[in-house]
N, C-alpha and C positions, 0 to 999 in steps of 0.2 A: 500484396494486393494493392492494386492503384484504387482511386476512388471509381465507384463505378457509375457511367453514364445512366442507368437504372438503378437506382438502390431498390427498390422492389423486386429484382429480379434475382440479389442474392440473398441466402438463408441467416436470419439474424445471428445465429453463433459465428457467421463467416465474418460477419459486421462488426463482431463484439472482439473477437480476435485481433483483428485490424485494427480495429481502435482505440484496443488499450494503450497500444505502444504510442500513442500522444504525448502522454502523460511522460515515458519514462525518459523516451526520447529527450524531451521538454527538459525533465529534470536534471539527467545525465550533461545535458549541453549545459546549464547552469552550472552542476558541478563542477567541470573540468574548469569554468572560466576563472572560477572560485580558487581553481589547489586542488580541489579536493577532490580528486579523478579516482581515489581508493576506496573508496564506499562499495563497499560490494552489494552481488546483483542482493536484493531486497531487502538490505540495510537502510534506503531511501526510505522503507516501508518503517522501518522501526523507529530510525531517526524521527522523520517527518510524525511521525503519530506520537513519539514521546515530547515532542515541542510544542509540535501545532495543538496537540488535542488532551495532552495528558496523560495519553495510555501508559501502562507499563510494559515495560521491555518484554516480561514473559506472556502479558495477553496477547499481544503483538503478533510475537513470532508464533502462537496459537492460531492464532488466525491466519493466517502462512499456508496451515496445514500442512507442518513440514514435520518429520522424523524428529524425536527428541533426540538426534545425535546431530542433527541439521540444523537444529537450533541451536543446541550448545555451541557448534563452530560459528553460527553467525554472530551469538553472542560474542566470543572469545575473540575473534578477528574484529568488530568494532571494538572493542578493550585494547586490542594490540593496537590497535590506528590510532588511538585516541579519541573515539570518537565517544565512547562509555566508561565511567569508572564503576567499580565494585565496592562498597563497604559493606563493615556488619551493620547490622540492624540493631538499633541502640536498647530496644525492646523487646528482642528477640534474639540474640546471640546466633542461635542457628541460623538464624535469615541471612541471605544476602541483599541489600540494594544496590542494585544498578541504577544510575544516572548519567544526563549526558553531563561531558564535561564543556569544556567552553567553544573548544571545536564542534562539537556536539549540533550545539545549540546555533553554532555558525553554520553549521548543512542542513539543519532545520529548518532554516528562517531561506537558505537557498532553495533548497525543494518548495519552499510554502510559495517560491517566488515562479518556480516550474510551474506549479501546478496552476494558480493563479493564472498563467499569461495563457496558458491552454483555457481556463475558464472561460479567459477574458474574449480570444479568439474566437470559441466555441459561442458564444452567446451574442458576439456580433455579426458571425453566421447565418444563427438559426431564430436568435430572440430570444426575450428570457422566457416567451409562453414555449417555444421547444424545447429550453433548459428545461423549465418545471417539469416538461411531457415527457422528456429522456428519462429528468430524477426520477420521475414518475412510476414509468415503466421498468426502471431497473430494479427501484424498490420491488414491484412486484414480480421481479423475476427473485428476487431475494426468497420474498415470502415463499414461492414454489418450489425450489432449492430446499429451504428448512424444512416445510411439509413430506417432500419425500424422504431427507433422512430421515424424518421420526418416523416415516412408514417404514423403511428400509431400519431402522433401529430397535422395530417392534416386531417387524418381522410381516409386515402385513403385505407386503409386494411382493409377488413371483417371481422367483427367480429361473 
């Protein structure tokens, strides 16, 4: 979808679609500049959140929404690249921790740099009062999203 002469005139999921790939786009062209063109697809996702923000690895790919047999290989394949190590857990013997390793932390800090210039674009754009109104509005599509699964989890929606 190109940008449309009316944004009014298409329907916001068609808009949200379209627009995510800003971002990936963004970060993928970063990585390749980097080396680091083997980051698989939603690994930028894991990386990026266990650098930038702290998450751990398995919240991560939780929020993914992906098959626990989708996760394990995302995991395993950042492991194979390098991009995650494994230890045990010095408190825990059964645990594993994952961390990133040094490369890791070097497609972290590239993705942080993706995401950024899309920021940056985006807010020379529209403004930071459009930024706020986009965060805005996203958030509240968030909150509608969770309301229905707990109605869809409790059973209260028709199917």
């Amino acid at each position: 979808m190109t940008a449309p002469a009316d944004p009014d005139a298409i329907v916001i999921p068609a808009l949200l679609r379209a627009a995510r790939g800003s971002y990936s786009l963004a970060i993928r062209l970063r990585l390749q500049e980097a080396g680091l063109e083997d980051v698989p697809r939603n690994g930028a996702y894991v990386l990026g959140g266990m650098g930038n923000h702290g998450g751990t690895a398995g919240d991560l790919v939780r929020e993914l929404g992906v098959t626990k047999q989708a996760a394990s290989l995302l995991i395993d394949t950042l492991v194979v690249r390098g991009y995650l190590q494994r230890s045990i857990d010095a408190d825990d013997r059964r645990r594993q921790m994952i961390e990133l390793t040094e490369r890791g932390r070097a497609a972290a800090d590239v993705i942080r740099s993706g995401v950024m210039a899309v920021d940056d674009e985006l807010a020379a754009k529209v403004g930071a009062a459009g930024v706020d109104a986009l965060r805005a509005g996203l958030v509240a599509l968030i909150e509608i999203r969770e309301r229905m699964e707990d109605e869809v989890r409790l059973g209260s929606v028709d199917e």
